[in-house]
C-alpha positions as CSV (number, residue, x, y, z in Angstrom):
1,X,172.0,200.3,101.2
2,X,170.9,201.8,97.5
3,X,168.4,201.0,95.4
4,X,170.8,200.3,93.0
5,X,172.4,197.4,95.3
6,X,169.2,195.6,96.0
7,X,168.7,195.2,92.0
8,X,172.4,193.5,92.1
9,X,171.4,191.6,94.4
10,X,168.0,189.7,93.1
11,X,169.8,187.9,90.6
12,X,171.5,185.6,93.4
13,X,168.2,185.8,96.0
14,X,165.7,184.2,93.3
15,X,166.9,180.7,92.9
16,X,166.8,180.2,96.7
17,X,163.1,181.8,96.5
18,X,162.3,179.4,94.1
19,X,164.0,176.5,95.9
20,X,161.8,177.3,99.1
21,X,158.9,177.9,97.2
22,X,159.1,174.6,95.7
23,X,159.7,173.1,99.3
24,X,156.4,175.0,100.8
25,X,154.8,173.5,97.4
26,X,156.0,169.8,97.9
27,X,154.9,170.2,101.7
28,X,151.7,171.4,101.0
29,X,151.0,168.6,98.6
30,X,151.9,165.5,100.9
31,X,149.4,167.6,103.3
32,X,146.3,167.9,101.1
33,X,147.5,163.8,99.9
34,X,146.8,162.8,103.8
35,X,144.4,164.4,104.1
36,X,142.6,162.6,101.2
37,X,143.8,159.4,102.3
38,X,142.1,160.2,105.2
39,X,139.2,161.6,104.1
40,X,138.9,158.2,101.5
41,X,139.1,156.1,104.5
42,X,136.7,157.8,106.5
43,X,134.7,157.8,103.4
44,X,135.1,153.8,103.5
45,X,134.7,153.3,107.1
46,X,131.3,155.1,107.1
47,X,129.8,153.5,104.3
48,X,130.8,150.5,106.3
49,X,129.2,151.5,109.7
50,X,126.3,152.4,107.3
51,X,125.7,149.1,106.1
52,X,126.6,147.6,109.5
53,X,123.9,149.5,110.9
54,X,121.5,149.1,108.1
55,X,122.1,145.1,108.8
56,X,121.4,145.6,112.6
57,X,118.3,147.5,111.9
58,X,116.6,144.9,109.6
59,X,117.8,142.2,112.1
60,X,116.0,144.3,115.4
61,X,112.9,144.6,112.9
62,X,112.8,140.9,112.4
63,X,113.1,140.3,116.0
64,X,110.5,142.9,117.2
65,X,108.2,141.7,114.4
66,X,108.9,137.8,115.4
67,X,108.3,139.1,119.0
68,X,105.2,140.3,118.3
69,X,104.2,137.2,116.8
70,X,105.2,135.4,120.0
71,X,102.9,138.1,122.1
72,X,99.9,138.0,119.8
73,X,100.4,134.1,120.0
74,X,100.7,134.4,123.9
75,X,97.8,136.7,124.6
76,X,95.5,133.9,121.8
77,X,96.9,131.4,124.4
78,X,96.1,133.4,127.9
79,X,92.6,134.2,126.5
80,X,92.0,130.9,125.3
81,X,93.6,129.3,128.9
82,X,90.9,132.2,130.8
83,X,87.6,130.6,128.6
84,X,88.8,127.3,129.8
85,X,89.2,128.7,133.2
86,X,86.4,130.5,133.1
87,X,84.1,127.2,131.9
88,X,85.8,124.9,134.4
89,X,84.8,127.3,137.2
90,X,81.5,127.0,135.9
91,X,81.3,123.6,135.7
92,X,82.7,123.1,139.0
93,X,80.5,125.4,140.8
94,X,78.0,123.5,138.9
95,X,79.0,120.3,140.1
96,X,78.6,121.8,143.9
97,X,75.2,122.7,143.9
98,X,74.8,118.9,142.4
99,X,75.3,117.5,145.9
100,X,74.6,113.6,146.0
101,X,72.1,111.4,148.9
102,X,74.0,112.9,151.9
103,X,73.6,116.7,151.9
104,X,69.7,116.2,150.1
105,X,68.0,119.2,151.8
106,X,64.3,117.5,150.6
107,X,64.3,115.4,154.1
108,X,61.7,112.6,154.6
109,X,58.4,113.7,156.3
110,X,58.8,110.6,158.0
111,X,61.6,111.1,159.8
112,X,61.3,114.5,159.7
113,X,58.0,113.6,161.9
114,X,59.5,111.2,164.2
115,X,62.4,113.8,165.1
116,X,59.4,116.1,165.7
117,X,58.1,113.6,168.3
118,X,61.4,112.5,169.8
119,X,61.9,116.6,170.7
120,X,58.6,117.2,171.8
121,X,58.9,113.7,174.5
122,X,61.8,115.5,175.6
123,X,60.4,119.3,175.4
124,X,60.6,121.4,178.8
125,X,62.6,118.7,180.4
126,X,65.4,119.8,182.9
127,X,68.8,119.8,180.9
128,X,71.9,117.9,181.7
129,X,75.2,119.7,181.7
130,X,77.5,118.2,179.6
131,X,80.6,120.6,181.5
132,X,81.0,121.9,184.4
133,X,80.6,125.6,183.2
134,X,78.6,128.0,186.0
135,X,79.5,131.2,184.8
136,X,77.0,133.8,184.1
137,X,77.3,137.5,183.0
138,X,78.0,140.0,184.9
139,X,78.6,143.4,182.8
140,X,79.9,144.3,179.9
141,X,83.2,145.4,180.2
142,X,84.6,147.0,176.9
143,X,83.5,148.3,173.7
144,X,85.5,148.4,170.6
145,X,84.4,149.5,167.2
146,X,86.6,147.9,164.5
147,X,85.5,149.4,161.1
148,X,82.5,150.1,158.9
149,X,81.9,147.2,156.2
150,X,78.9,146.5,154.1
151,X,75.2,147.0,154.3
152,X,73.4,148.0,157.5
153,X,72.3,144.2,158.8
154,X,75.0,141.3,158.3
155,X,77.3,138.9,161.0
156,X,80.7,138.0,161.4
157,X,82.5,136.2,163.8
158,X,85.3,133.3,164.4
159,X,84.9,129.6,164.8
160,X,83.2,129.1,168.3
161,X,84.7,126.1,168.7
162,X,88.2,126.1,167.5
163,X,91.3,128.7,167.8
164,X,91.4,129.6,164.1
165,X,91.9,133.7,163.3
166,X,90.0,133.3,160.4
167,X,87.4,135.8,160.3
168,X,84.2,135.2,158.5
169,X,82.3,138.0,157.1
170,X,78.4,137.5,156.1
171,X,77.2,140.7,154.1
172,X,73.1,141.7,154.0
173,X,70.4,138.9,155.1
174,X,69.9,137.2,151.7
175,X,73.4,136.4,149.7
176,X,75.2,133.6,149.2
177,X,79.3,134.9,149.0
178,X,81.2,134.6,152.9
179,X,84.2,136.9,152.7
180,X,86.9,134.9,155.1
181,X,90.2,137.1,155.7
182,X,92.8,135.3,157.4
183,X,93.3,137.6,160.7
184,X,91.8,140.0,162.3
185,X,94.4,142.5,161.2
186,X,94.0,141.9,157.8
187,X,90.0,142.6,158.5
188,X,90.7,146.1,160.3
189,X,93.4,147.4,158.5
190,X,91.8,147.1,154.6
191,X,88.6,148.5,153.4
192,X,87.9,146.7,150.6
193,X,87.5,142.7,150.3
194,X,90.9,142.2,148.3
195,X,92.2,140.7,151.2
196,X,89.6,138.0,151.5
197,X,88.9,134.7,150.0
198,X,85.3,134.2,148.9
199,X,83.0,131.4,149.6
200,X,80.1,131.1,147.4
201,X,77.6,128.7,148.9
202,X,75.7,126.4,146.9
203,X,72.3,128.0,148.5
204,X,71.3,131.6,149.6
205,X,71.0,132.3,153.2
206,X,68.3,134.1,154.8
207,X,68.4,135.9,158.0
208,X,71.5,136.5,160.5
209,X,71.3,133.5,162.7
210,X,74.5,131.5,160.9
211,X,77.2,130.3,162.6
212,X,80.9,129.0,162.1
213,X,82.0,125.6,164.4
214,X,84.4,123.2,164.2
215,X,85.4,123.9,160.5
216,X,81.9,124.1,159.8
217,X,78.8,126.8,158.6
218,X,75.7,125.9,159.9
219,X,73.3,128.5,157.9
220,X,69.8,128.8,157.5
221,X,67.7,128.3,154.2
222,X,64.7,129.6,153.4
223,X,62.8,127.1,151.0
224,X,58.6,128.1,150.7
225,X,57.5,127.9,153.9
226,X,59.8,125.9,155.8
227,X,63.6,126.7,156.6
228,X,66.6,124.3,156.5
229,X,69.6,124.0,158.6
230,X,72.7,123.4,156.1
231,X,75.6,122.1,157.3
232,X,78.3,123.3,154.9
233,X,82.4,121.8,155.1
234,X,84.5,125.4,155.1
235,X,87.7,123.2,153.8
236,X,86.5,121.3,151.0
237,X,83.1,123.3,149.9
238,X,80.6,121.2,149.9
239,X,77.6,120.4,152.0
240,X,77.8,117.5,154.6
241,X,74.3,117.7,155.7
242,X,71.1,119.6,156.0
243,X,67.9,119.2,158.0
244,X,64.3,120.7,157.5
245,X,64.1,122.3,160.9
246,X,61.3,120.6,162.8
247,X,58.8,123.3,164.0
248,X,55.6,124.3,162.1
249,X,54.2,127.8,161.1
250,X,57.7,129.2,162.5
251,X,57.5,133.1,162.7
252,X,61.1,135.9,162.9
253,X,62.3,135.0,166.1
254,X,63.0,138.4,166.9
255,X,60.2,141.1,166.7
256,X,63.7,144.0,165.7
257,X,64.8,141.6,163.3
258,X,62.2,140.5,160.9
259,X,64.7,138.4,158.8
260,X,66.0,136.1,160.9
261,X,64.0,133.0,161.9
262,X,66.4,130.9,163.1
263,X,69.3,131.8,165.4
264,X,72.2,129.2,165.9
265,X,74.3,129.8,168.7
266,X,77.4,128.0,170.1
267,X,78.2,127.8,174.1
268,X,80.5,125.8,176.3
269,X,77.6,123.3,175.5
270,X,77.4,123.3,171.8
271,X,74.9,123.9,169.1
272,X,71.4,125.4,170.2
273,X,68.7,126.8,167.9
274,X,66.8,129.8,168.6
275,X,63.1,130.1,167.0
276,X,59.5,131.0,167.3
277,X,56.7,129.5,166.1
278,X,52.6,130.9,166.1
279,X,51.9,128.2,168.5
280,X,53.2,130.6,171.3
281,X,54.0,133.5,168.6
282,X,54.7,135.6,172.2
283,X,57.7,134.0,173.4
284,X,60.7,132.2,172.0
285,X,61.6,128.8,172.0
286,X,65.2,126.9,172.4
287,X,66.7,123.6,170.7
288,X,70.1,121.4,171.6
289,X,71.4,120.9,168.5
290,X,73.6,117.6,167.6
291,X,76.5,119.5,165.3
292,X,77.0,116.2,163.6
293,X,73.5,115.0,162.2
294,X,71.5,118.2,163.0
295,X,68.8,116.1,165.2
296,X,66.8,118.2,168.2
297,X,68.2,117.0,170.9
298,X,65.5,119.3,173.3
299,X,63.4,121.7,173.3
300,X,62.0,124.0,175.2
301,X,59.5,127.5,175.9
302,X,61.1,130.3,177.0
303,X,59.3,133.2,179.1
304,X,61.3,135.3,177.0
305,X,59.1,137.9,174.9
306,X,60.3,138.5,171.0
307,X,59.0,142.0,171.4
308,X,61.3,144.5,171.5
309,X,63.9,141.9,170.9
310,X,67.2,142.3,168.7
311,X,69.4,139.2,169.0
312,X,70.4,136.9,171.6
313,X,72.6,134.2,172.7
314,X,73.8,131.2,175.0
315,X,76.5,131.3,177.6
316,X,76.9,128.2,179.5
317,X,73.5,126.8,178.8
318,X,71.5,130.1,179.5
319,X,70.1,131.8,176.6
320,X,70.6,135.5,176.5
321,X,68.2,137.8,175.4
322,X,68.5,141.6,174.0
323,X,66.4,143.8,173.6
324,X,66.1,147.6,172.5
325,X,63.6,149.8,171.2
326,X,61.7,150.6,167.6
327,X,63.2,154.0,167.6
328,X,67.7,152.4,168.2
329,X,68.2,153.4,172.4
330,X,70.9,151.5,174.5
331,X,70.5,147.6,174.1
332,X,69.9,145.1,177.2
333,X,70.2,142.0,178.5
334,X,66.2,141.9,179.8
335,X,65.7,137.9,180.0
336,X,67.5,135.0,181.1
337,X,66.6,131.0,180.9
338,X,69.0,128.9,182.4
339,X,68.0,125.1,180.8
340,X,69.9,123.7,183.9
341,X,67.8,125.2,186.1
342,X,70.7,127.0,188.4
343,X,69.3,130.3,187.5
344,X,66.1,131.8,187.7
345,X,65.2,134.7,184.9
346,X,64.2,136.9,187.9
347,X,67.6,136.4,189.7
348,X,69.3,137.4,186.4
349,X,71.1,140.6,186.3
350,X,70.1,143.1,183.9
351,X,73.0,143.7,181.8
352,X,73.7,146.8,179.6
353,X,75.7,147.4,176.7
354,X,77.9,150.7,176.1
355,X,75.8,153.7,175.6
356,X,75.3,153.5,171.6
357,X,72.1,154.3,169.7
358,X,72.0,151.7,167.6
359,X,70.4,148.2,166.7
360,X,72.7,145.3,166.5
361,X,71.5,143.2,163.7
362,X,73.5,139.8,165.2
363,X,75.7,139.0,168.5
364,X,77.9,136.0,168.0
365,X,79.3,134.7,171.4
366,X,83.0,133.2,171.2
367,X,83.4,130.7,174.0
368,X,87.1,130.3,174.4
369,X,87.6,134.4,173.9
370,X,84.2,135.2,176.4
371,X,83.1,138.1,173.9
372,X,80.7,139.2,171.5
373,X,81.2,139.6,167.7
374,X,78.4,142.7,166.9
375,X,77.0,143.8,163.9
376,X,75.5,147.2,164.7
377,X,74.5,149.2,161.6
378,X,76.9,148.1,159.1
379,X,79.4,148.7,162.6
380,X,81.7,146.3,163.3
381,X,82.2,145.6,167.2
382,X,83.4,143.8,169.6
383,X,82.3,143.2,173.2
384,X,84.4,142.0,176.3
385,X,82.4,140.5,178.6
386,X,83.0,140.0,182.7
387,X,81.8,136.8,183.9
388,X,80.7,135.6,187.2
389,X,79.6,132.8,188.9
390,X,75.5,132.1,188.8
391,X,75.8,131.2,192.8
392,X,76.9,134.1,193.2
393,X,73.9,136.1,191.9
């Protein structure tokens, strides 16, 4: 087609240009109207949200701020609630050492005289069995180290006279705080005393020679010269009793252990006291205790020499003595006294304990379990005895 055709021809083409132009114009404009609709109510939506938010912000503010009102007034209150505590502990443990007429540890020199005298009628006598318990030992059987805990001299043990697992831990030879963990696992198994309860006595002990029977501590006190047995309730903390021991110018009862002056042991029997006095400053000497008003009973002299000696014990009414050297060597059983009189101390047999160079600074026998509770240099062990029959020696 010619030039000349296409020029006839754009008269009749531009009115339908024009008409679709106008179309794409009209389109375009309802496009760019939406889009400001939309845009306006995005525009309103936002600011909406905004102010929504805005609102939500100011109301978490008021609630953190109100919340840390309530804390700061919380933490007043807990501090406040921990002075109280704190005084009322105090006040109780105050109230403890206040112990009325019964536990008085000042006894009267009367009476402590006449107990004196009723002993001494009685001193050396033969003793009457109160079982029928015959057993002596034999040999130690086992060893067991448990764990390390605390300072190089202490005790621990069980209730001699029960079937309680409590076991009670006494730290050093002068403090006044038992540790008591409720089983032996909970005692092997953790190093530090979280796991214990504490027991803080109303007065210091001195020495190793304490003891736990029948829900009770029998521990020794050291007041001037003279030394008290206290008779402390483990349930309800307080002291039932306490006696001025009856023995004058009394001496450590074991020439290894200067601390301890009085040694309270627990057999099939019951209660006896250990001691020495400078009357016969060579030798130790052995009471019956009565558990429930701390009276001598009996007493006697032993042929058994505190030199050399580290602890001992009683096992069916035959005190047990151990001895070692100055420089720690394997410890013995050297000397027996039977009080029954069934066994003589040179019919006894000499009875040694696992080779370990050491010095035990307490032996606590347990009756019912026939073993020793050892403290040997901060060591913690236990020994398993075998028994036999003294006849039969």
């Amino acid at each position: 087609m010619g030039p000349w055709r296409c020029l006839l021809l754009l008269p009749l083409l531009a009115p339908a240009l024009r008409a679709q132009q106008q179309h794409f114009m009209e389109y375009v404009e309802r496009r760019l109207t939406l889009l400001e609709e939309r845009i306006s109510q995005w525009h309103d939506q936002s600011s909406r949200y905004s102010t929504e938010l805005r609102d939500f912000k100011n109301q978490v503010l008021g609630m953190l701020e109100a919340a840390e009102k309530e804390r700061e007034a919380m933490r007043a209150e807990a501090e406040s609630a921990a002075v109280r505590v704190d005084r009322l502990e105090r006040e109780v443990d105050y109230l403890e050492t206040q112990n009325p007429a019964p536990p008085c540890v000042e006894v009267d020199e009367t009476l402590m005289d006449k107990q004196v005298a009723t002993a001494k009628q009685r001193k050396n006598e033969k003793y009457t069995k109160l079982t029928d318990c015959s057993d002596t030992i034999a040999s130690v059987r086992a060893m067991k180290i448990l764990k390390r805990f605390g300072s190089a001299s202490g005790l621990w043990t069980k209730d001699a006279a029960g079937s309680s697992e409590k076991i009670y831990v006494f730290d050093g030879t002068a403090n006044d705080t038992v540790y008591v963990f409720p089983r032996m696992r909970e005692f092997t198994l953790f190093s530090a005393t979280r796991k214990a309860a504490r027991i803080k006595l109303p007065y210091p002990w001195v020495g190793t020679g304490h003891l736990v029977y029948d829900g009770h501590l029998y521990y020794i006190r050291q007041q001037g010269q003279s030394f008290q047995v206290i008779k402390f309730n483990l349930a309800n903390k307080t002291v039932v009793d306490s006696s001025v021991f009856p023995a004058e110018e009394q001496i450590p009862v074991f020439g290894l252990s200067p601390s301890t002056y009085i040694e309270v042991s627990a057999d099939e029997e019951g209660l006896w006291a250990i001691y020495a006095t400078k009357e016969d400053e060579k030798n130790m000497c052995l009471a019956k205790l009565d558990p429930a008003s701390l009276d001598i009973e009996q007493m006697w002299d032993t042929p058994c020499p505190r030199e050399n000696a580290e602890g001992a014990f009683v096992v069916c009414g035959a005190l047990h003595v151990v001895y070692n050297t100055r420089l720690p060597s394997r410890a013995r059983v050297q000397c027996v006294f039977d009080v029954s009189g069934t066994l003589a101390p040179e019919d006894a047999s000499l009875v040694y304990f696992p080779k370990r160079y050491g010095s035990h600074a307490s032996l606590k026998y347990s009756p019912h379990e026939r073993q020793l509770y050892a403290w040997d240099d901060g060591y913690q062990i236990i020994y398993r005895m075998e028994m036999k029959k003294k006849l039969e020696v």
